[in-house]
C-alpha positions, 0 to 999 in steps of 0.5 A: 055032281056034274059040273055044266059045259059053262063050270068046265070051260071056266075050270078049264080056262083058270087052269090055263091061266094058273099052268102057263102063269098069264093073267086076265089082262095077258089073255084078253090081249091075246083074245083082243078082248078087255080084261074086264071082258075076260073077268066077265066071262070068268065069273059067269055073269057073261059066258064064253062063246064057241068062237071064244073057246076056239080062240082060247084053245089055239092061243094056247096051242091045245085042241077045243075039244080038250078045253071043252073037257075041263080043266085037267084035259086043257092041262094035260094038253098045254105044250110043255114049253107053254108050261110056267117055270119054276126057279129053283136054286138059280136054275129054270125049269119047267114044273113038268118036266123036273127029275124025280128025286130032284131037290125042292 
């Protein structure tokens, strides 16, 4: 089953938010928006509008077509540096970016 253009913008947006580690709250306010304005449109009782979409997409340094795609396309597309860190015995390193072999 397909999912709607509305499902594959919301994916896309929890996958942003899960990748770099922001909440809600540090969306919105990079949106100027409320949390609970965010938490709507998350949920799906509001929608994100095109204008929203090339908001989130240029906060998060990625094309709009691409969030537009869904969540794996956003995800591939977020800048490493914008990725969340991971702490490992004392050391940070980006999840992407770590050695195969390396210890976990």
């Amino acid at each position: 089953m397909r999912m709607t253009l509305d499902e594959r913008v919301r994916s896309a947006v929890a996958a942003l938010l899960h990748a770099t580690g922001e909440s809600q709250t540090d969306l919105a306010a990079a949106l100027g928006v409320s949390q609970a304005q965010v938490s709507r449109r998350q949920s799906g009782s509001a929608a994100w509008s095109l204008a929203d979409c090339e908001a989130v997409a240029a906060h998060y340094r990625i094309d709009v077509l691409d969030l537009l795609s869904g969540p794996t396309r956003a995800s591939e597309s977020l800048p490493v540096e914008s990725r969340r860190t991971s702490v490992r015995r004392g050391a940070e390193r980006p999840v992407a970016v770590q050695e195969q072999g390396a210890p976990r």
